[in-house]
C-alpha positions in Angstrom: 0.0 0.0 0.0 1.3 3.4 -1.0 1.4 6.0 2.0 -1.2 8.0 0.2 -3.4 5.6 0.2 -3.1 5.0 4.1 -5.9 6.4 6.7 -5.0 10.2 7.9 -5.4 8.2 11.1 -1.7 6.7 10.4 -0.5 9.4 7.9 -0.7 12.4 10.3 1.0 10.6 13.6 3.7 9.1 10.9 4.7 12.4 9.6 4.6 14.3 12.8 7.1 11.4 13.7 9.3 12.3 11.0 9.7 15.5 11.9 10.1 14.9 15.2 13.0 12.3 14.5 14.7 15.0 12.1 14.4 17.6 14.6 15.8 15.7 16.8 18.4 14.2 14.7 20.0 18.0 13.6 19.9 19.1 17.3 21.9 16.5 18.4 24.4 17.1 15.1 24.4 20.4 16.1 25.4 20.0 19.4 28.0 17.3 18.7 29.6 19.9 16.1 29.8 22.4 18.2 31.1 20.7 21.2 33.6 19.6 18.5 34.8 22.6 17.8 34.6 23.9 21.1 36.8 20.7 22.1 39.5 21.4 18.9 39.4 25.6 19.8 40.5 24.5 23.7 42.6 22.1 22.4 45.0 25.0 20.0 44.5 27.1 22.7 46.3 25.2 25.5 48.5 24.3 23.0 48.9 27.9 21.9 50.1 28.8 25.9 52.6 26.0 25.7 54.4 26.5 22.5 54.2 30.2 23.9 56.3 29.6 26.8 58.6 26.8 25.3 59.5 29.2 22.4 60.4 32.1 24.8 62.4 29.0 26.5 63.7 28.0 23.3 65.6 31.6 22.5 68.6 30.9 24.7 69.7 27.2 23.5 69.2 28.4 19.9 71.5 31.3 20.1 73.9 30.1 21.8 73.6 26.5 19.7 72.6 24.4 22.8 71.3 21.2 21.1 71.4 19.3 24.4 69.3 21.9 25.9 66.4 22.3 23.7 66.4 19.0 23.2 65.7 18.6 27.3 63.1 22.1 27.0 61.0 20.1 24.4 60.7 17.0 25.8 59.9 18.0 29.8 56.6 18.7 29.3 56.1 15.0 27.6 58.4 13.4 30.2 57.3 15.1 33.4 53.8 16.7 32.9 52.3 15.0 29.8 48.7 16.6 30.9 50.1 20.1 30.4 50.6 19.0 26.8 47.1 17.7 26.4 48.2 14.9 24.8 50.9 15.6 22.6 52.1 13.2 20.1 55.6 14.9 19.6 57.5 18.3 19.7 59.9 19.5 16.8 62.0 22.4 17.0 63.7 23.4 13.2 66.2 26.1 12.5 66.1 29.3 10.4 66.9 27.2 7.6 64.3 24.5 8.2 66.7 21.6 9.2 65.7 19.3 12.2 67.4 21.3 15.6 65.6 18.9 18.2 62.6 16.4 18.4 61.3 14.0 20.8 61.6 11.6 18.2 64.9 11.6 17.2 64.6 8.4 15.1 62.2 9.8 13.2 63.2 13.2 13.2 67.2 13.1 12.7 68.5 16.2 13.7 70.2 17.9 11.1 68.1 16.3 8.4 66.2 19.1 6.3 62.5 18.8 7.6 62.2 18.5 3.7 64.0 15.5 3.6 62.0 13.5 6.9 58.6 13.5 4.8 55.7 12.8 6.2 53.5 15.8 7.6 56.8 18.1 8.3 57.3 17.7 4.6 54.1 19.3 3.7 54.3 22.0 6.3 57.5 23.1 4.8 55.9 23.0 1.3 52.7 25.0 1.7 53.6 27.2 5.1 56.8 29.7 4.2 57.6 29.7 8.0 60.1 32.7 8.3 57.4 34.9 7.7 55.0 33.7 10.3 54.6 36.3 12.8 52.3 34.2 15.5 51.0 30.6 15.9 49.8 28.8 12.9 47.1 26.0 13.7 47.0 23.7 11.2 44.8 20.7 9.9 46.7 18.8 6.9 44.2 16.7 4.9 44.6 12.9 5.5 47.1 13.4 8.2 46.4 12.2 11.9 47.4 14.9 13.9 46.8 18.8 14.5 49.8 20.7 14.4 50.9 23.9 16.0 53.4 26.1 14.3 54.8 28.6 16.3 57.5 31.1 15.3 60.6 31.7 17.9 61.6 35.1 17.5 64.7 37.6 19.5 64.7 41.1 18.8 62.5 40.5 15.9 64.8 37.8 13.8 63.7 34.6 13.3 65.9 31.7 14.8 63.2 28.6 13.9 59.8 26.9 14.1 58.5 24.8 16.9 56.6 22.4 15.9 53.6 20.5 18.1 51.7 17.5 17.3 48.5 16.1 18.6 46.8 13.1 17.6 43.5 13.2 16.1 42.6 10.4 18.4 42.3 12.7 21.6 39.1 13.7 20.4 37.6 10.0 20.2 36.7 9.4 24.0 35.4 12.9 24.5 33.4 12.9 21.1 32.2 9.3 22.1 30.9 11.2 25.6 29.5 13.8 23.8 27.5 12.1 21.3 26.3 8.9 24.0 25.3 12.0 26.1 23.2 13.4 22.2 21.4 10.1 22.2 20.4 9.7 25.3 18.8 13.0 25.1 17.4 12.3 22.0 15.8 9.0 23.3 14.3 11.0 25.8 12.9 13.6 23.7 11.4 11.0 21.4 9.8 9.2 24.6 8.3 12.0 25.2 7.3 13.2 21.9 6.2 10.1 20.0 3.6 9.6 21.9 2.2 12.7 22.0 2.4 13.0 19.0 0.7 9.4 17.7 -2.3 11.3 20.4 -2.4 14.3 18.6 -1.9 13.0 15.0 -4.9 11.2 16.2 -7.3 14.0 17.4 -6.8 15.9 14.3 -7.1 12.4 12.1 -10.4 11.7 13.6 -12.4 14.1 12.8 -11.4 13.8 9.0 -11.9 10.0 9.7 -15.6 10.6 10.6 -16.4 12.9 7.9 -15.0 10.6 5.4 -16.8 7.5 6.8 -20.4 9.7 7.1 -19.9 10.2 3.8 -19.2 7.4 2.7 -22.2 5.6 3.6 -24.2 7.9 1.2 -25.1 5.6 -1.9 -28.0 3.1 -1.8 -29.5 4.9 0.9 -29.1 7.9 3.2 -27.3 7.2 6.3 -29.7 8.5 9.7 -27.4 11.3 11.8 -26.9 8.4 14.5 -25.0 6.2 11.7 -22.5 9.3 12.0 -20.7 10.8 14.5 -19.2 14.1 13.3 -16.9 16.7 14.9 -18.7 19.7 15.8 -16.1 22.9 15.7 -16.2 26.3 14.1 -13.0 25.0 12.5 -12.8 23.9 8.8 -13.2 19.9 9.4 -16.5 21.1 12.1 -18.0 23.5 9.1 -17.8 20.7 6.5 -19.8 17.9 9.1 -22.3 20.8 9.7 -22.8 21.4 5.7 -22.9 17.0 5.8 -25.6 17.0 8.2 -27.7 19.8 5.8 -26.8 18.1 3.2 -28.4 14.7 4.3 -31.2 16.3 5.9 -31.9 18.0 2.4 -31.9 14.4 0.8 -33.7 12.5 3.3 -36.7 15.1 3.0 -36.6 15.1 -0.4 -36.2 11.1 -0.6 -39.4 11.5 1.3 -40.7 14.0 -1.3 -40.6 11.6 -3.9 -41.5 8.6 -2.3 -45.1 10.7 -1.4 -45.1 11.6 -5.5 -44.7 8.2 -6.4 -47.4 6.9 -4.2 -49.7 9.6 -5.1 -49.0 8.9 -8.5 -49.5 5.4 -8.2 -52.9 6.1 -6.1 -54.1 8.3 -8.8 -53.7 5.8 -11.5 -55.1 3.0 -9.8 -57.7 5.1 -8.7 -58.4 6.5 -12.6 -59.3 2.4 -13.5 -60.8 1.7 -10.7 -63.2 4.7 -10.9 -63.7 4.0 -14.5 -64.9 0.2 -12.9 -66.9 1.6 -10.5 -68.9 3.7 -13.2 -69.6 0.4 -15.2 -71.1 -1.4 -12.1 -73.0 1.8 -10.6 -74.8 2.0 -13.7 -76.6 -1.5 -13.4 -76.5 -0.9 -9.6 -78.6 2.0 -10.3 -81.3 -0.2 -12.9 -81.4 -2.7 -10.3 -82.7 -0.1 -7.4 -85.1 1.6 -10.0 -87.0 -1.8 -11.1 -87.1 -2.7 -7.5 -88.6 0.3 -6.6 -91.2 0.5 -9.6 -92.3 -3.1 -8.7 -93.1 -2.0 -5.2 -95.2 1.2 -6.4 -97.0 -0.8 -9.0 -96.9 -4.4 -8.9 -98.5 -6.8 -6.6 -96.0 -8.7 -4.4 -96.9 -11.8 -2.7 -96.2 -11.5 1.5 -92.4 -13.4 0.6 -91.9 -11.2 -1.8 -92.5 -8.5 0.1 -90.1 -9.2 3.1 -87.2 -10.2 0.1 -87.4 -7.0 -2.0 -86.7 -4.7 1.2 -83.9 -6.9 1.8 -82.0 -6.8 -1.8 -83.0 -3.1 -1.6 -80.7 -2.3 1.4 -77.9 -4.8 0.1 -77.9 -3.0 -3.2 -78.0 -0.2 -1.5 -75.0 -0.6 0.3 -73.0 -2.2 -2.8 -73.8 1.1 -4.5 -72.8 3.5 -1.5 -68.8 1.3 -1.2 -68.9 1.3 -4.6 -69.3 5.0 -4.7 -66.5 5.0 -2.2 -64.1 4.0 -5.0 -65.1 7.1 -6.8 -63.0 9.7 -5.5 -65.4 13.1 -6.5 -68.5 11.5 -5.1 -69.7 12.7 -2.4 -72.9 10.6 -1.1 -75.4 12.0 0.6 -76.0 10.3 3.8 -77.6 11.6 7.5 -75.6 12.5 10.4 -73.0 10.0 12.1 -75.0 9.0 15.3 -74.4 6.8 18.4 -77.1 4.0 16.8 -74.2 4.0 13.7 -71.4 2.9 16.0 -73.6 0.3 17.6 -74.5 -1.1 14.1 -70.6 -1.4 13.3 -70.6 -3.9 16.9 -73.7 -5.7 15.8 -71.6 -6.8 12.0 -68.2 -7.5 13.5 -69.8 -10.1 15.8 -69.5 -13.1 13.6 -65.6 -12.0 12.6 -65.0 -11.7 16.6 -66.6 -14.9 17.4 -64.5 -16.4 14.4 -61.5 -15.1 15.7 -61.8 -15.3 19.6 -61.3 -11.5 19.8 -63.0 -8.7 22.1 -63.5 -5.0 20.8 -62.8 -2.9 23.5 -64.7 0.8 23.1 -63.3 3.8 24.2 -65.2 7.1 24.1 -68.2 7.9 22.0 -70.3 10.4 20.6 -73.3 12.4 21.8 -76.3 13.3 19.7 -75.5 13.7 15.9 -72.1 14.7 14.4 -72.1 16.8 11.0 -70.4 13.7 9.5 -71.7 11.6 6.8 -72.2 8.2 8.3 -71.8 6.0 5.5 -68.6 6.8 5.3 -67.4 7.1 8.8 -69.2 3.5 9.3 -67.0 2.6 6.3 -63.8 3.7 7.6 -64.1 2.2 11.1 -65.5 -0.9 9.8 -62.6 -1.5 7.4 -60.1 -0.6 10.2 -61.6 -2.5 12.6 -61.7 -6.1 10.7 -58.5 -5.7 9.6 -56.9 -5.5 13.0 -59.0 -8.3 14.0 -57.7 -10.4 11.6 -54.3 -9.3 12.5 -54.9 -9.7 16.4 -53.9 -13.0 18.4 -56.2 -15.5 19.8 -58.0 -14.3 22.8 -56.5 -10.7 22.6 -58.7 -7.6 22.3 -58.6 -4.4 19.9 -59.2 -1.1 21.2 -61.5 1.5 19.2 -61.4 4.8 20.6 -63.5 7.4 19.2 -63.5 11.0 20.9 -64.6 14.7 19.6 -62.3 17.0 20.0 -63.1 20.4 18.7 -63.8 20.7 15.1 -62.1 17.3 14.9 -63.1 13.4 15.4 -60.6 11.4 16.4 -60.6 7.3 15.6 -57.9 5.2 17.1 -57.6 1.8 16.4 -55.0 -0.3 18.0 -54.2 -4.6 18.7 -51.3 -5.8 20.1 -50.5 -8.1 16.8 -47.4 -9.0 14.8 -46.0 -5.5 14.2 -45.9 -4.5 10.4 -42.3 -4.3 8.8 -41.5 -0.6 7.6 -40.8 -1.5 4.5 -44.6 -2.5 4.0 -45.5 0.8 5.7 -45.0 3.3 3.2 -47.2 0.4 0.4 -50.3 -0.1 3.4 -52.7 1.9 1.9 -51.9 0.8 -2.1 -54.7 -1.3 -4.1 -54.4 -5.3 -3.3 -51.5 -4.5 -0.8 -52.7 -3.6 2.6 -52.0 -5.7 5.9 -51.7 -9.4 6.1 -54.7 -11.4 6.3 -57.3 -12.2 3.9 -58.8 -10.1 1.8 -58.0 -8.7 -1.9 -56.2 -5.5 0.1 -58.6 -3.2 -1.0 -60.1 -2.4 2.1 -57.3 0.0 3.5 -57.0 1.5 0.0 -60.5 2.6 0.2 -60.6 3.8 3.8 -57.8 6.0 2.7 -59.8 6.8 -0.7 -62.8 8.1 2.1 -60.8 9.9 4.3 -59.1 11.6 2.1 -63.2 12.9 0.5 -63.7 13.7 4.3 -60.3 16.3 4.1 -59.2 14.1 6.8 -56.0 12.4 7.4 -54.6 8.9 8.3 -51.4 8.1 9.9 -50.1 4.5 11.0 -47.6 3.3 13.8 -46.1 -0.2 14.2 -43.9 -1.6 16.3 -42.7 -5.2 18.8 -43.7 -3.1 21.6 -47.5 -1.1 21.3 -48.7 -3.7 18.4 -50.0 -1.4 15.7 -51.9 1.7 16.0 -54.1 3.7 13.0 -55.5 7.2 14.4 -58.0 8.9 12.2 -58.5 12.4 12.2 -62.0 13.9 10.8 -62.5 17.2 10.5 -66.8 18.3 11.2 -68.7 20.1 8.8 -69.0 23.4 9.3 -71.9 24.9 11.1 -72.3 21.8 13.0 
């Protein structure tokens, strides 16, 4: 995996650990580099003070050709206080003419031998330094050598008598730059103890937000995600602005996901509706020839006493074929008296054989008083098609609960039963043609209690769940000047 490609979860923490580890890394170089120098500057400058004081020393034995002498000046401080030296590797002392007067290495440095001649590093400070004309101390670093050298002029009255010559080993520095630089990475450990970890904890405060965001959004696709799917940072910052504009967003698409889903069904409705008015017309016409020859055989013709007790009877069930059939015809409005208390008792009387079927009690809350400036045909129609359809969805031995109260310019119908609860997915399809609830039936029933509310400028919402079973309330609105 490439690191672009990783989480900003990882990503932020890695690369605030990279900068921490360069950081970290160049202070400690630094510091080692400058106690290096700081180490090398001490270094010439003790070295300085001595060749100082052993070329003052060195006047006498040269002038008056001493050999003996400066050969013991030179190598005293190597003999008798080798710390004063700081560790040097040898002293040479050459004459005006750059031959070999004394050294504390006499083997390698014969005396008398031009310096030219010995080779080595004396060689090449002979070549590139022209050291009658050096007026003070030289420090020198030859490339690829192993020592520091010190030139220093001796001098009386201003004439130059010769060059002493010191010699440290590039080697002195090793213990104290291995202190220096154990003493760097310890500190350095520490700081990155300390650091790393705060910076993996920071890396991942600021990741997480991002990390949210990201996974909010990318649940949108099939569906819209619900707000408690995501858990967004809420800030005035740039990451908290962008989760605000998230949760607009989706609220904007869940209500119009809503939107459409309501177009659709009313689209549906109304072209189910369009046939099945076109239906109803065909079978309210006979309907309607029926009802007329019954009545003109009462008026004029001369029933016999069976007769006469029949027609009555296939005049009221025709009746009420036409007045549900009329129900399907979404303009009609039938003409039908006032809901009264004598209609609710009538809806008791026909679910009786359905309860006895089923083993179920209807439990009645409320009521009416006197007349309501409803047309009962209809309201009988609703609360008779709600009622058998939670019947048949109730258990064995349970009860359904009808409550009917009037409030205000409203009436109110609640039906509830404690049965299966009905999925969600089947709740936004309940009121569609030959869908409905579960149970027998073709599913029109629903379909058409919605088709008479909606004549009665009334409204119908249903609630389902494990819990309260399933409740449909009703909502009426009176006629005015009732």
């Amino acid at each position: 995996m490439r690191f672009k490609d990783l989480s900003f979860r990882y990503k932020i923490p890695l690369r605030a650990t990279f900068l921490v580890l360069i950081t970290a890394v160049t202070l400690t170089s630094a510091n080692v580099a400058r106690e290096y120098d700081q180490l090398r500057n001490d270094l010439f400058a003790n070295a300085e003070s001595l060749g100082s004081v052993l070329a003052l020393t060195l006047v006498t034995p040269l002038l008056h050709d001493d050999l003996w002498r400066a050969y013991e000046i030179i190598g005293m401080p190597v003999r008798h206080e080798p710390q004063a030296a700081l560790g040097a590797e040898w002293l040479l002392v050459l004459d005006g003419e750059g031959r070999v007067y004394a050294s504390t290495r006499p083997r390698e440095h014969p005396v008398g031998v031009s310096g030219s001649e010995v080779g080595g590093s004396v060689a090449r400070l002979l070549a590139d330094y022209d050291l009658p004309a050096l007026h003070a101390s030289q420090a020198v670093e030859l490339a690829d050598a192993s020592e520091f050298h010190l030139l220093m002029p001796i001098r009386f009255d201003g004439v130059y008598l010769g060059t002493l010559v010191l010699a440290y080993p590039k080697s002195i520095f090793v213990p104290r730059f291995h202190s220096i630089v154990v003493r760097g990475a310890l500190v350095t450990l520490l700081v990155l103890a300390v650091l790393l970890p705060m910076s993996w904890y920071w890396g991942r405060r600021m990741a997480d937000p991002l990390v949210q965001l990201a996974d909010c959004m990318s649940r949108v696709g099939e569906r819209i995600p619900q707000m408690s799917e995501c858990r967004l940072y809420e800030s005035r910052d740039e990451v908290g602005r962008a989760g605000t504009q998230l949760k607009l967003m989706l609220a904007a698409l869940r209500e119009k996901e809503a939107l459409e889903q309501q177009i659709i069904a009313s689209e549906r409705l109304a072209a189910i509706g369009r046939i099945t008015a076109g239906i109803a017309h065909e079978i309210n016409n006979p309907l309607g020839g029926m009802l007329n020859a019954i009545s003109t055989y009462k008026r004029h013709g001369q029933p016999e006493h069976a007769t006469a007790r029949t027609l009555p009877l296939l005049e009221r069930g025709l009746l009420q074929i036409k007045e549900t059939v009329a129900a399907l015809l979404v303009e009609a409005r039938l003409k039908s008296h006032p809901l009264t208390t004598q209609d609710l008792e009538d809806l008791n009387t026909l679910l009786q054989p359905h309860l006895s079927r089923r083993q179920v009690r209807v439990l009645w809350e409320g009521g009416i008083a006197g007349e309501l400036a409803l047309p009962s045909t209809q309201v009988r129609q609703i609360l008779l098609n709600l009622l058998l359809n939670a019947v048949q969805a109730a258990e064995a031995g349970s009860e359904v609960v009808c409550g009917i109260e009037c409030a205000g310019s409203v009436l109110r119908c609640r039906v509830s039963n404690r049965g299966e609860a009905i999925p969600a997915e089947r709740l936004n399809q309940l009121f569609e043609p030959f869908v409905g609830a579960a149970g027998e039936g073709n599913g029109l029933g629903l379909w058409v209690t919605y088709q008479l509310v909606q004549q009665l400028g009334g409204s119908i919402e249903v609630y389902s769940n494990a819990m309260e079973g399933t409740v449909v309330t009703v909502i009426l609105p009176l006629e005015e000047g009732a």
